[in-house]
N, C-alpha and C positions, 0 to 999 in steps of 0.2 A: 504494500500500500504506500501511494505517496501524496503529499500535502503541503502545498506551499502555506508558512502557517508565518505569520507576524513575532518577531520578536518580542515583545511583550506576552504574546501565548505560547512561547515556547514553555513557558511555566505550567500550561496548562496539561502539557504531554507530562514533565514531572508527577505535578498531583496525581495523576491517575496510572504513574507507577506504583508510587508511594501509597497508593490505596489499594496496594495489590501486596503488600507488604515488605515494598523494595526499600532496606535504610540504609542505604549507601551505593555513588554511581561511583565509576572511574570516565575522563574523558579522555578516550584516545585520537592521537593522533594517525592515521593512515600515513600519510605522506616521512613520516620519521620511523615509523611504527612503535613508540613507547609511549607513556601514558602521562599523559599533560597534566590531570590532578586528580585528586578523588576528594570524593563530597561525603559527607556525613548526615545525616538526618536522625540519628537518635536521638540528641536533642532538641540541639538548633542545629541552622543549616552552618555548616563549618569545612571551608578547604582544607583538607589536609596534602602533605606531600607532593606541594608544587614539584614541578621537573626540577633536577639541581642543572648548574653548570655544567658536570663533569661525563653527567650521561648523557645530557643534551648533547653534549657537544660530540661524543660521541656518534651517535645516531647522527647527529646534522655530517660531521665526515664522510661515515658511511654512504649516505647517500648522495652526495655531490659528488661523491669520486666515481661513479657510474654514470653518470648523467654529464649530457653535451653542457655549453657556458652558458647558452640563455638559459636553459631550464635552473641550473643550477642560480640564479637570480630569485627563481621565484621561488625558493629555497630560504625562508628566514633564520634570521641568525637569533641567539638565546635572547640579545635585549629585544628583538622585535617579540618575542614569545612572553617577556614578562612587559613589555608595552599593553598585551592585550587586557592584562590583568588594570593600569589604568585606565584606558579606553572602555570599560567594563564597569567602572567608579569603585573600584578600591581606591584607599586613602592613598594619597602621596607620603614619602616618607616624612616627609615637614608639615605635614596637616595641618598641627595646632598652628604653627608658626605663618601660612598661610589663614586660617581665620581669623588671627591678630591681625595683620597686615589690611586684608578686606574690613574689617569693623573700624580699624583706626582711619580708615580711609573714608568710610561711610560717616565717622564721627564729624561732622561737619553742620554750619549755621550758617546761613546770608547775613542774619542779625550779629554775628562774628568777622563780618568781612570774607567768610571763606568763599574761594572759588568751586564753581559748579565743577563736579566732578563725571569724567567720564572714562570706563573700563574697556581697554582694547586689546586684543590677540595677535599673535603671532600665528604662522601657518602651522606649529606642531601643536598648540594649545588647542587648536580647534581639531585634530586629527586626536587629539586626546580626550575629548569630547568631555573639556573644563566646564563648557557655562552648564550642559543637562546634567550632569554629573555631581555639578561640584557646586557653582558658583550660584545660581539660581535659586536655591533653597536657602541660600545663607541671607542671600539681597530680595528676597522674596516680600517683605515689609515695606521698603526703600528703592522697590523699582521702577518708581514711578517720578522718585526723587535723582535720580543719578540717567547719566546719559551713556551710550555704545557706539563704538566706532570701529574700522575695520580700515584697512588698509589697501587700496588697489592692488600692491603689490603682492598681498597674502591672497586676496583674489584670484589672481592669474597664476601662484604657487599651487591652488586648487585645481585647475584643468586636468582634464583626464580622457587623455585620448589615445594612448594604447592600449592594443590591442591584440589577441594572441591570431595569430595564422595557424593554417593546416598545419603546418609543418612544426611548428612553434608547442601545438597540442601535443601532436607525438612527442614532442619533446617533452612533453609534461608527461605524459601517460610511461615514458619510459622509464619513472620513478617507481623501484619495486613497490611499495606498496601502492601506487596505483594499476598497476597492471591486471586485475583483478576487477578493476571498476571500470564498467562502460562508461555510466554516468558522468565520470571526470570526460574523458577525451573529449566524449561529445558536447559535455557543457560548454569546456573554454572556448570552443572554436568562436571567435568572433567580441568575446566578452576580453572587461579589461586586464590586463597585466596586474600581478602584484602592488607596485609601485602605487599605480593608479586606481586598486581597490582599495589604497589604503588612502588617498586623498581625495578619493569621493566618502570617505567617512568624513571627514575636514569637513566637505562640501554640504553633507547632509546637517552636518552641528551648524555650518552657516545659515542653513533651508529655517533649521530652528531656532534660531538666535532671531533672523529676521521675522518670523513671525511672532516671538513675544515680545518683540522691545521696538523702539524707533534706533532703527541701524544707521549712522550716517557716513559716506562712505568719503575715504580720506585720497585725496591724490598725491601723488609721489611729483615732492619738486625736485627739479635737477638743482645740483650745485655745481660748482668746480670741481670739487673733489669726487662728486659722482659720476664723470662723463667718461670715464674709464668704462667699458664696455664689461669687463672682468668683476667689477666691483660685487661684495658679496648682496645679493638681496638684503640681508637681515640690515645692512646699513640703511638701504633705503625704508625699509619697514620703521626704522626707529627715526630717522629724519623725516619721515612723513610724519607722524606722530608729535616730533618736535615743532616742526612747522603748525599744525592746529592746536598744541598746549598755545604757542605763541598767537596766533592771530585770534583764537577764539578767549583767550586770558583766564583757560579754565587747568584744570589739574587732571593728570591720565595716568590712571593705574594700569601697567600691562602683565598682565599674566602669561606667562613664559616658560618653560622648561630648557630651552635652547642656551647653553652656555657663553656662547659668542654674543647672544641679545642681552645679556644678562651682565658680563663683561660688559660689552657698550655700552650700554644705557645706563650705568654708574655716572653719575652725577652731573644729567642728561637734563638741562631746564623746562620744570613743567612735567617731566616723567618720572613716574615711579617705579620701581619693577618688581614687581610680585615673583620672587621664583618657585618655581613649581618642580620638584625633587622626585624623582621616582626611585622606588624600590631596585634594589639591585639582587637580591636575595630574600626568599621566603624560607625561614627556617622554623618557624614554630605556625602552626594551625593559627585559622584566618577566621574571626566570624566572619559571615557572607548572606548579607540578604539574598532573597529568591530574585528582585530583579535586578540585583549584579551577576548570580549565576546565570540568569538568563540573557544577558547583556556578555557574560563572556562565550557562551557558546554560540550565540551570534558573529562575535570579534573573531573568534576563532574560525568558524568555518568560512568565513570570508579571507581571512590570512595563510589557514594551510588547505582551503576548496573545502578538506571532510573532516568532520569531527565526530567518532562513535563515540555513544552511550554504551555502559557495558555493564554488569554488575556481577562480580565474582568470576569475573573475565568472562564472564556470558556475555553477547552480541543481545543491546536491547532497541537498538536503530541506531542512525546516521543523518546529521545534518550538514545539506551541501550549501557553501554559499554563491556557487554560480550552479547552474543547469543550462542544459538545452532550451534555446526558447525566452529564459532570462530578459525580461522589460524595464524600461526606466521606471513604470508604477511599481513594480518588485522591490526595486531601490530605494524609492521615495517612501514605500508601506515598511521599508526594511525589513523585508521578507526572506525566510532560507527553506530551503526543502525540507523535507522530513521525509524519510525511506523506513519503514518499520511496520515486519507484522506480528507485532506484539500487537495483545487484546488490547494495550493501554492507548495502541495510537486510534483505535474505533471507539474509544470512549475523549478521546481528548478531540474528535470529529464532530460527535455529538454536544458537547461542552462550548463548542468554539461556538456553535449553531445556536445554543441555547444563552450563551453572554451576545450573540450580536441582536438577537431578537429581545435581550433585554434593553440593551444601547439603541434601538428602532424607537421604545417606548419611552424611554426618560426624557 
């Protein structure tokens, strides 16, 4: 059975493992063939046993050294494996030190002289999918008080226009563990490259940024020092930004994880820099809300195509996140497949049926 099913109801196929008396998944990876984390549910929901370093890296040798140069691209390496775990909304490693930062920034009065303030991104903050994740729920009170801005240049960082060829597929499909799955060859054909699946996630954080806030979009001035053709983006990113702290005479928090942004923008007039720290190692179990778990098994099978579900290394389905057929409204519903004939995925069929007929009615 298969089910193109919304990442927010990927939770749904859970439940109705879980009501079948399953307390604990493992999610593997096909494309490495070792096993990405295991979840817990006898209490609460709790990651245990992220991938380490040592076996990852493992696994990730083994299979690049079989595989032609382009395939071997769309091959992530271990931080893109625990980026997902961000991109997911696990805390950053500086959590508290980022909701200092965001309050003290919000702490402001007009009746104090202070300047309006407004929160901008760089192009990996928004691939990290900071504001649905993170930032949104903190400024949720005062969003109506503070302004957003975005930067052309993080704009056009967003474009995504590769795309995998005939040829390019078999190059995917020659990865042993896909060699077993139709599904893959035939999905990529035509769908985007790695790279560019992972800055239409950016793309999609920006779809949602604009429609809960007034976005105003910043252009990139040329200077002198910019006309070097070589010159790195993230400059121009932070000089755009300086240029509207200045002409608009208001103050800009930018939330960053990029080290170079973070470097520059040290005592940057008008900017401030939020940095945003990720995890470099998971060594002690994770509490983990159900919609981060379902937020990383999304992340995931759009980063390595397949992500099994398995429970006692029992095969309990597989989420793709390209297929054959694959549409920009699959992208935009942020939609993955679901392959599984467990009795759980005919009741999580029925379930979806019966929350969308409730959603018809309210």
């Amino acid at each position: 059975m298969k089910l193109k099913i919304e990442r927010q109801n990927i939770q749904t196929f859970i439940n109705a493992l879980l009501l079948e008396g399953i307390e604990g998944l493992e999610i593997f990876l096909p494309m490495l063939g070792i096993t990405y984390a295991k979840v817990s549910f006898s209490t609460q929901c709790r990651l245990l046993n992220i991938v380490s370093e040592p076996v990852y890296s493992n696994a990730y040798n083994r299979t690049i050294s079989n595989i032609k140069k382009r395939a071997k691209r769309e091959v992530p390496s271990y931080m893109d494996a625990l980026r997902c775990l961000v991109q997911s909304g696990d805390a950053f490693e500086n959590h508290h030190e980022i909701i200092g930062i965001v309050n003290s920034a919000l702490d402001r009065s007009p009746l104090r002289g202070d300047r309006t303030l407004f929160f901008a991104f760089d192009t990996n903050s928004l691939i990290d999918r900071v504001y649905s994740n993170f930032l949104r729920n903190i400024i949720s009170s005062k969003i109506q008080e503070v302004g957003f801005v975005i930067s052309e240049e993080v704009r056009n960082e967003l474009s995504f226009h590769g795309k995998y060829s005939e040829s390019e597929s078999r190059e995917i499909i020659s990865i042993e563990g896909f060699k077993k799955n139709d599904g893959v060859v035939k999905g990529v054909i035509g769908q985007n490259r790695r790279i560019d699946r992972t800055k239409r996630i950016g793309y999609l954080e920006l779809l949602k940024l604009q429609s809960d806030v007034r976005l105003e979009n910043v252009l990139t001035k040329e200077e002198k020092s910019m006309q070097d053709e070589n010159i790195a983006a993230d400059q121009k990113i932070l000089c755009s930004y300086r240029h509207f702290a200045m002409e608009k005479q208001s103050d800009i928090l930018l939330l960053t994880g990029d080290d170079t942004v973070i470097g520059g923008g040290k005592g940057l007039p008008g900017v401030r820099i939020c940095p945003l720290i990720r995890r470099r190692s998971y060594l002690v179990p994770s509490e983990c809300e159900y919609d981060v778990l379902c937020n990383l098994i999304y992340i995931l099978a759009l980063t390595f195509l397949v992500v099994d579900i398995r429970a006692d290394r029992k095969y309990l389905g597989q989420f793709l996140g390209l297929w054959e057929g694959k549409q920009e409204e699959d992208w935009l519903n942020e939609k993955v497949l679901l392959f599984s004939e467990h009795s759980a995925a005919k009741s999580t069929i029925t379930d979806i049926d019966i929350l969308k007929g409730i959603e018809k009615h309210v």
